[in-house]
N, C-alpha and C positions, 0 to 999 in steps of 0.2 A: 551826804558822803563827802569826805574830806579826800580830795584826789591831789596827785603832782604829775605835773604833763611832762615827760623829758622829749626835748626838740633838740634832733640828732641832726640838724643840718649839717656841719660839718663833722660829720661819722660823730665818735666818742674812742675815748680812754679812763685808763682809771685814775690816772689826776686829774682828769678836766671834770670827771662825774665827783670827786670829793669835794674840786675849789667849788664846784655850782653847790654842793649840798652848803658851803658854807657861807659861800654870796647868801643862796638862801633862805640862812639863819641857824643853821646847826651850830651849837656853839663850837670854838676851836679846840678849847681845852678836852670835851670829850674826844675827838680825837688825838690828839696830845697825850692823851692820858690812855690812851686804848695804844699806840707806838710804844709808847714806856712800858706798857702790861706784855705784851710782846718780846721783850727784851731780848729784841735782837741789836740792838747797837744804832740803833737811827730815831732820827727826829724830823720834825717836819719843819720845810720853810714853806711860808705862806705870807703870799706877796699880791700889791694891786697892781694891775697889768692892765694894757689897752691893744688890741686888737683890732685892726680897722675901723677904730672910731669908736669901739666899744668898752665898756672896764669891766675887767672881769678878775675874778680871783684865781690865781696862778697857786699849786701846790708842788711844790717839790721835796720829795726822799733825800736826806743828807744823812749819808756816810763821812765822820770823821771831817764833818763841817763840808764836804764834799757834793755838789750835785753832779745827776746824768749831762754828758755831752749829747750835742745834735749827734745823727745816724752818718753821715759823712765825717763828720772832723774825729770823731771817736774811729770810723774803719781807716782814714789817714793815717791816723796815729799807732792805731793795731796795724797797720802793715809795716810802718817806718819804725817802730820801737820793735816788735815783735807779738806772737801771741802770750808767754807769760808776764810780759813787762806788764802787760794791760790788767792781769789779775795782781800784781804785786801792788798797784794800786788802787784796787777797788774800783775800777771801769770798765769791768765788762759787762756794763746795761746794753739792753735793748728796750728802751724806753719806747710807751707806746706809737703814737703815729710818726708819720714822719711829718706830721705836725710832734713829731715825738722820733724815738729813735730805735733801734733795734742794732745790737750788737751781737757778735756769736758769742758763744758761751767756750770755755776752753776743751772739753770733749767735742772732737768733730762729730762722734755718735749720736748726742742729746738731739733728743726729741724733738724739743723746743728749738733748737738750732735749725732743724729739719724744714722749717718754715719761717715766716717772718716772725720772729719774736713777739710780739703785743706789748708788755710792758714792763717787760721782765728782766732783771738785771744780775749778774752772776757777781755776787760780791765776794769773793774768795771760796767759792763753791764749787769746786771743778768737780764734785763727787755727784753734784747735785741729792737733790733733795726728792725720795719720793712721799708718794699722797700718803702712807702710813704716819712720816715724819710730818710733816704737812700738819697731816689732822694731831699731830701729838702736839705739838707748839699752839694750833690753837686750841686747842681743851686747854691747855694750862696757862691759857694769857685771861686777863681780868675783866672780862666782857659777859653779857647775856646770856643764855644756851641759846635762844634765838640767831642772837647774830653768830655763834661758833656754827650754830648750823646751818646757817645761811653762808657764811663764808666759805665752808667745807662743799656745798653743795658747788658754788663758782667754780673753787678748784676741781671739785669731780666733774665737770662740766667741761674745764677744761681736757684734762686728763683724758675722757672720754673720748672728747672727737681725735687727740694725738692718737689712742690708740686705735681707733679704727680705721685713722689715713696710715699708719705705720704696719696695721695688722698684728697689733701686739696685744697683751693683754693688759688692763690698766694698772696694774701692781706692776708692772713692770715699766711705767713713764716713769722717768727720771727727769723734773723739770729744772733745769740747767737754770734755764733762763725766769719759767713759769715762777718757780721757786727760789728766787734771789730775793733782799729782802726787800726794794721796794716795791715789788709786785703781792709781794707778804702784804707789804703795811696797804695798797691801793684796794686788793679784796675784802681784807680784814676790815680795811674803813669802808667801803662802801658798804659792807654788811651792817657796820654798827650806826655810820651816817645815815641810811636809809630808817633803819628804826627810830630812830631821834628826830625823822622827819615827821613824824607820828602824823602818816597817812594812812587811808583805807586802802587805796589801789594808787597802782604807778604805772603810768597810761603812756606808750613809746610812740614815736613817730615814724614815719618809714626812714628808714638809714640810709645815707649817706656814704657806699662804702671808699670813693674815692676812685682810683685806677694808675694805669701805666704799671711800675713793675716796683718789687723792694727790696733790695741784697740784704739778706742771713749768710750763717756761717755755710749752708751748704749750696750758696748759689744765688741765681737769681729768679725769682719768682713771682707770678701774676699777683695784682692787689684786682681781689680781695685775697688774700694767705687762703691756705689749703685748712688751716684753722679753724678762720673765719667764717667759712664758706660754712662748713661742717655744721659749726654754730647755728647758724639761720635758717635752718630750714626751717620753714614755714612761717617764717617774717619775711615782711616788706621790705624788699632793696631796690638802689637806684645808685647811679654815677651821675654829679653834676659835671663831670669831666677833668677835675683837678686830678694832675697826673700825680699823686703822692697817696699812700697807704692813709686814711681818714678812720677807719674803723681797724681797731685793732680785735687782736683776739680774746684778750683782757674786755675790752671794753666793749668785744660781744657777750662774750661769757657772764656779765655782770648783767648787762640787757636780759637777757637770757633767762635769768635768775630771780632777778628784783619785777620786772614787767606783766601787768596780769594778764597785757594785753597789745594790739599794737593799733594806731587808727589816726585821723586827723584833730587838728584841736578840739577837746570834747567842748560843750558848752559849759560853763562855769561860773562864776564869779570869783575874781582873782584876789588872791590876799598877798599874795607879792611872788618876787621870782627872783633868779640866782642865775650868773652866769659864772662857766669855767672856762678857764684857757688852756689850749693847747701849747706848745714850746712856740711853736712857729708864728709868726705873724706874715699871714697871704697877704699881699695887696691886693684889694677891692674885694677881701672875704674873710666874715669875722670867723676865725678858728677858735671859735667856742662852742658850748655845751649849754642850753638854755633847761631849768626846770622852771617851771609854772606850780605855783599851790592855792586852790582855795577849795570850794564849796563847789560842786553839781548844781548847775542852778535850772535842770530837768525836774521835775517832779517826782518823775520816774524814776531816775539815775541817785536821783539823792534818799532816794527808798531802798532800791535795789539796784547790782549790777547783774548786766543783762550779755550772755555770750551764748555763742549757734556750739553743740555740744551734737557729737554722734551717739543715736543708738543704736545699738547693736541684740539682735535675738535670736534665740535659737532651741528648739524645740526639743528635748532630752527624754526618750522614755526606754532607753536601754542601758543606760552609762551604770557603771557600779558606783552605787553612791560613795565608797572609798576614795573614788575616783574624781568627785564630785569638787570636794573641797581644796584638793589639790589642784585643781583648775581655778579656783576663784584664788588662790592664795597667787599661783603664777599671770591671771591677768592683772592682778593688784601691783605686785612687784613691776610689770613693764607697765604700766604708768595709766591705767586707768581708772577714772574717777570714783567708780561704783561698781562694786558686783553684786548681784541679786538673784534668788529664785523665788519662782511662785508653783505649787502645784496647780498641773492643770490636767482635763481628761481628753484622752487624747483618741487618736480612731481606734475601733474596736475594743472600744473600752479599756483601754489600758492608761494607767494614772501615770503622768511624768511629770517634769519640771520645765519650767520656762526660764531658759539662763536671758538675764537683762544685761547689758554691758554698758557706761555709760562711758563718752571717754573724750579726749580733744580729736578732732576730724583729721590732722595728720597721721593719729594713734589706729584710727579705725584698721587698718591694711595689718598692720602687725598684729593685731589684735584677733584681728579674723582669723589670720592665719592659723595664732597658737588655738581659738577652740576648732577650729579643721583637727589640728594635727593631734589634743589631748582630749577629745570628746567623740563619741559615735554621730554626732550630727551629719547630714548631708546636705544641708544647706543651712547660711547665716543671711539671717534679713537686717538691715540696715538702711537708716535714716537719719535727718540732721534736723534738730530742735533747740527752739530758743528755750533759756531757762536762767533764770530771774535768782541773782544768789546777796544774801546781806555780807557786808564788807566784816571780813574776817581779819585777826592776827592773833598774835602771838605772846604772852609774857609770861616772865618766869617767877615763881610767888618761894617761900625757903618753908620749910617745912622742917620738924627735928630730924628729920631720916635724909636730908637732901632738897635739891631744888626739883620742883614739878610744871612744868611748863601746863600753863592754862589758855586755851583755848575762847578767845572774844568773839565775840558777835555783836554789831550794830546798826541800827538805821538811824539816817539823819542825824551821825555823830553820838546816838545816845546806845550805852551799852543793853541790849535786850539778851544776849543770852550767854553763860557762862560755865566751860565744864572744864577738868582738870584733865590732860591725856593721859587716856589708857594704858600707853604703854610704859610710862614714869613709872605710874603710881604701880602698876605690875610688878617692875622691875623692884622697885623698893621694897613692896609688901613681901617679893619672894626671898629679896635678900635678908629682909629683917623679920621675916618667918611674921608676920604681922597678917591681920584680916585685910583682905583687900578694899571693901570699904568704909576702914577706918584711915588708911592713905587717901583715897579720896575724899574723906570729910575734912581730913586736917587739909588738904591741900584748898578745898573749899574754901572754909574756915580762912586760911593766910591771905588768901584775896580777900576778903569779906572786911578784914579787918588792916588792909591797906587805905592809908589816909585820903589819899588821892589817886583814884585806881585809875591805871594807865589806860 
């Protein structure tokens, strides 16, 4: 299995996770080229930097040949010029750490504002942008359905946690900040970066989230951000004590998203690595972002990936089977892995079902809850098991009707199994009144007869 280790010593953002994807080895020009498809008005500078003895690759969002200022000399300037002088020139970032910067946004309402910004810059945006718009710009930028969706997922990730520290609903985030455009181009590339990295899994370290405090447009506030925080539940955090925001919200949300997993260096054999910079350079601390890529050099690990997974059961012999499927349908949608029944016989002879639930062990509690609250059961039994999974992804193959995203499977790098998603070819067949698997053969078919299948 072909893994990439991100080592978050000094937290992360979303230019220090791009300059490392390209330290190493993503080419530049795909993201270059992914900016342009975009087209919102920026380009990328990308630059070799040193960091406490270190080189690493620096990327910066240029507006109008323009980059973000540091989080002090930009709120200097927002106070001594005023708050719209700062939008009249396309300055009001809040770049991610304060290895990075964080600027208000010109609505003192936004969201984004509400906390320490992460990486997010208000480039003439005082309207802000919400995740409708968001997800509209990228459908229509010139990228994979893979990475559109993986990018959309960061922003609804981030979205997600604004609305539940705000208590709003998430159509209703207005990302001021989240939603300026080089926070655009830092998700959107790390979505497309990561698949170019063409890994099996992307393995996190415990983060680094930094401390002391971070001024936003509505104050001052503890680092980690009320974002941040949001973000990690059920990741490994620590403070090495540097009093400055290290982990932004961006460059949780991105952890968050892209990481199968979180742990100490795995064993491996390395085929090289990549370092990113942060803006700052600490004395006697390199403010970067290290990835690691090679090979599993476990036996085991390079066969299979291996994670502790909750069960969950619960014994059904009264529920209206009506009932039944509407319950598998709502533990699916809040985030669990598997839903299952099996008939079984139960006392007094009576036949029921055995609902299975399979799920991540932070999911287990919400999980119980909804079949307590949508099923007759009176009791759910629960347990935590290891379970052994082949490195999975994602690509998208063209078909006459559309693109159909196909679903990979591999051990030890070689591809062993391949199907086309359900819900593509669904969509398609029912739009174009077509048999359903005749969408699925051509989609088949399109991979099959890829030269060099990804």
């Amino acid at each position: 299995m072909r893994i990439a280790y991100l080592d978050c010593f000094s937290g992360m953002s979303g230019d220090m996770f791009l300059g490392a994807l390209i330290d190493a080895g993503v080419f530049p020009k795909i993201l270059e080229d992914m900016v342009a498809g975009l087209n919102v008005g920026a380009r990328l500078g990308i630059a070799k930097v040193t960091r406490s003895g270190i080189t690493a690759t620096k990327v910066d969002v240029l507006m109008n040949g323009e980059k973000e200022l540091p989080r002090e000399e930009f709120l200097a300037n927002h106070e001594s010029h005023g708050h719209s002088h700062a939008h009249e020139h396309g300055h009001d970032h809040s770049h991610e750490d304060s290895q990075a910067h964080a600027h208000p946004a010109a609505d003192s309402t936004s969201l984004r504002a509400a906390v320490s910004a992460p990486h997010e810059h208000e480039h003439g945006h005082s309207h802000g942008r919400g995740l409708t718009e968001i997800r509209e710009i990228i459908g229509r930028a010139a990228i994979s359905a893979r990475a559109k969706e993986t990018a959309i997922a960061i922003f609804t990730a981030l979205g997600t946690a604004e609305a539940k520290i705000h208590n709003i609903d998430i159509e209703a985030v207005h990302f001021h900040e989240v939603g300026a455009v080089d926070a655009m181009v830092d998700i959107v590339g790390a979505a497309v970066g990561a698949e170019a990295l063409g890994v099996d899994e992307i393995v996190c370290s415990p983060l680094n989230v930094g401390g002391g405090t971070v001024k936003c447009a509505h104050g001052v506030l503890p680092v980690p951000a009320p974002a941040t925080v949001e973000l990690l539940q059920g990741a490994p955090v620590y403070s090495s004590g540097i009093q400055m925001e290290l982990l932004t919200p961006t460059g949780a949300a991105i952890v968050k998203t892209l990481a199968a997993r979180f742990g100490s260096f795995p064993e491996m054999t390395i085929e090289k690595s990549g370092y990113g910079a942060g803006t700052r350079d600490l004395p006697g601390h390199p403010n970067v972002v290290r990835i690691t890529i090679g090979e599993s050099a476990s036996t085991l690990a390079a066969k299979t990936a291996q994670e502790t997974i909750a069960v969950l059961e619960a014994n059904l012999d009264d529920l209206n089977p009506q009932v039944y499927g509407y319950v598998m349908e709502r533990l699916l949608e809040q985030g669990a892995l598997d839903v299952f029944g099996m008939p079984v016989q139960m006392k007094k002879n009576r036949p029921g079902t055995l609902l299975t639930v399979l799920c991540k062990p932070e999911d287990a509690a919400q999980l119980t809850q909804i079949i307590f609250a949508e099923t007759t059961t009176l009791g759910v039994r629960s347990r935590q098991e290891q379970r052994q999974t082949l490195g999975r992804r994602w690509v998208s193959v063209t078909t006459p009707w559309g693109d159909v995203r196909m679903k990979i499977a591999s051990m030890n790098g070689t591809v062993t199994n391949y199907a086309p998603e359900y819900e593509d070819c669904r969509r398609i067949a029912a739009e174009r009144h077509l048999p359903l698997k005749t969408v699925m053969q051509e989609a088949t078919t399109a991979y099959l007869r890829t030269p060099e299948k990804p």
